[in-house]
C-alpha positions, 0 to 999 in steps of 0.5 A, a space after each residue: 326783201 327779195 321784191 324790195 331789192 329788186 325795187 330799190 331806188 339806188 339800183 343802177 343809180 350810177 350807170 343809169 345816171 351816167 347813160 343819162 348825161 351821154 343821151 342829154 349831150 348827145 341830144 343837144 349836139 343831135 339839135 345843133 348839128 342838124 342845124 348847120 347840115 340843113 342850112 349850109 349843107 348844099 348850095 340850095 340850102 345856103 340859098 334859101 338860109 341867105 333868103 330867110 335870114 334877109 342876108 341879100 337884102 343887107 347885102 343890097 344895102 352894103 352895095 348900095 352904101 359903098 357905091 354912094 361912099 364912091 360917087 364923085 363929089 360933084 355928084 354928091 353935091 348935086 341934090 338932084 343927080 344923087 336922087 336919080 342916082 339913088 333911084 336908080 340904085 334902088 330899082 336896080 339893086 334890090 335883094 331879088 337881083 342880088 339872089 338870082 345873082 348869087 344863085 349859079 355862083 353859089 351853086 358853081 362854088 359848091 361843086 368846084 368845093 365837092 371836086 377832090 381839092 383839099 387845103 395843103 399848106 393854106 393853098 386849094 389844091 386840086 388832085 388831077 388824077 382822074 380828070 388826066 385819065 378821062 382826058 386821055 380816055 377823050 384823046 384817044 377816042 379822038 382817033 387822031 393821028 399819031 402825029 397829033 394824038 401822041 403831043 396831045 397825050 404828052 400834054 395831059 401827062 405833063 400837068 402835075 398830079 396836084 394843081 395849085 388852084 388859090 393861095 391863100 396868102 395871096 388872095 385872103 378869104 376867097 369864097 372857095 377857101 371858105 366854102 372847103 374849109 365849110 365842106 370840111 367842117 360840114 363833113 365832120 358834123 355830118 359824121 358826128 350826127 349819123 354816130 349820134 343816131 346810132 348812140 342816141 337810141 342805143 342810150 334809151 334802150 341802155 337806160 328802159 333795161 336799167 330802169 325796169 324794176 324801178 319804172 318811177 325812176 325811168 319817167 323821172 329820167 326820161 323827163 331830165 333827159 328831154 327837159 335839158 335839151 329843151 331848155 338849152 336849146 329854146 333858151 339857146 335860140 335867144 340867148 345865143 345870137 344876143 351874146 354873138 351880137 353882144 361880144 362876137 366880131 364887130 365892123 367898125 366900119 364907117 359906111 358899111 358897119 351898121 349894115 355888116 353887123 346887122 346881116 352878121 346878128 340876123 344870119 345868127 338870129 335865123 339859124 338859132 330860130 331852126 333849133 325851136 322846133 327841136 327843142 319843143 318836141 324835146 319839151 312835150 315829151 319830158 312834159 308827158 313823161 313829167 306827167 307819168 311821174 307825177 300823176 300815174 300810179 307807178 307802184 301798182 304798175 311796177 308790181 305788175 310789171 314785176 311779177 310778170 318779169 318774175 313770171 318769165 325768168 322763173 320759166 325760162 330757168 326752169 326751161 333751162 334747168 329740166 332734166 332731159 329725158 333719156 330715151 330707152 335704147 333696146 339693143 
């Protein structure tokens, strides 16, 4: 009767349930937020997500669409003006160019996004604390005359502890507005995914002791908790930019529509793809977990495993219950 309390499959059921759930979330957010930090964390990685996405390569069909849109009518008409003009469009502006083009603007906008600024009242705002002391630092060791050196510290002093870099309300959608508000939401992520490495393992080992006396009830959850992720995550990676391309933002632009929505749905569709992975490691092991549940012989390896724990608290009680001996003081 003891043996079988101890085996009962409603033991724990609740808490094992419920560290369960913890770990299969975690592990989905675990997926999504490693994602976005390995594709938009620095300016190499923006970089080399535009490439594979084929972001550069719409983004030379959008420049290209909008200067034929513009060319004077004249040249429009002309048939052979307007094919040497698209030839040379098509030899000059190419994907390859436009990413050597972008590649010192991405990076020189990500550092002026990791400077101290901040986004007060929809205004970059930078805080000039610091660049004022190596200023004046630099200053003095101008060894300048005091004529010179003293206007020039006044100078230094004289600018605002906080510089208004852009306002927003008058130059919308700045790519330094986007990438702090990126910045901003990247280091929320990142806190997000360094807690879940710490909750993730913390859950695993919370639900091995839950199930110890019950090891058919912990390769059926290991399996659930592994086999959601790799569902939601694999189906994700179809389903998710199918239903962005279906009911997300759309250009209705006349010129430049088809191209805008076309680099939006492969930038979805490239970003889902890196989640594959993830979920198919998450597959195998509930596969192999599955497995172990269905196939082994878990009744026999409980009762070893039973009587070897039953074997080790019955030491450890009698360790703790023995009597000390008392030593005989001969006075």
């Amino acid at each position: 009767m003891k043996n079988e309390a101890k085996t009962s499959p409603t033991k724990h059921s609740g808490w094992n349930r419920f560290i369960a759930i913890i770990v299969t979330i975690s592990l989905i957010l675990i997926c999504y937020g490693t994602a976005l930090i390995n594709n938009f964390g620095t300016a190499a990685k923006l970089q080399n997500f535009l490439h594979e996405s084929n972001s550069f390569s719409y983004t030379a069909e959008i420049i290209k669409a909008e200067i034929s849109e513009r060319l004077p009518q004249e040249i429009k008409k002309n048939v052979i003006q307007s094919a040497l003009i698209n030839k040379f469009m098509d030899y000059i502006i190419t994907a390859e160019n436009i990413e050597k083009l972008a590649q010192p603007g991405l990076r020189l906008t990500y550092k002026a996004a990791d400077t101290p600024t901040s986004i007060q009242d929809n205004k970059v705002v930078i805080a000039t604390a610091t660049y004022k002391d190596q200023a004046i630092g630099y200053v003095n060791s101008l060894n300048l005359p005091d004529t010179l050196k003293s206007p020039a510290q006044s100078l230094v002093n004289s600018v605002p502890q906080e510089l208004v870099l852009i306002d927003n309300s008058k130059h919308p959608n700045n790519p330094l507005m986007v990438l702090i508000r990126v910045r901003d939401s990247l280091r929320v992520v990142h806190n997000m995914v360094d807690i879940l490495w710490w909750l993730i393992p913390v859950g695993f080992i919370v639900i091995l002791l839950l199930n110890l006396r019950n090891l058919r009830r912990l390769s059926k959850t290991l399996a659930w908790v592994f086999g959601a992720p790799a569902v939601v995550v694999l189906l994700g990676s179809w389903i998710f930019p199918a239903l962005i391309s279906a009911f997300g933002a759309r250009s209705t632009d006349p010129v430049i529509g088809e191209q805008v929505n076309g680099l939006i749905n492969s930038a979805a569709t490239y970003l889902f793809s890196t989640t594959r992975n993830f979920g198919i490691v998450c597959l195998v092991l509930s596969a192999i977990f599955a497995v172990i549940y269905i196939f082994l012989p878990m009744q026999k390896i409980q009762n070893q495993l039973d009587s070897q724990l039953d074997l080790l608290s019955t030491k450890v009680h009698s360790t703790k219950t023995q009597p000390k001996k008392k030593s005989n003081k001969h006075k």
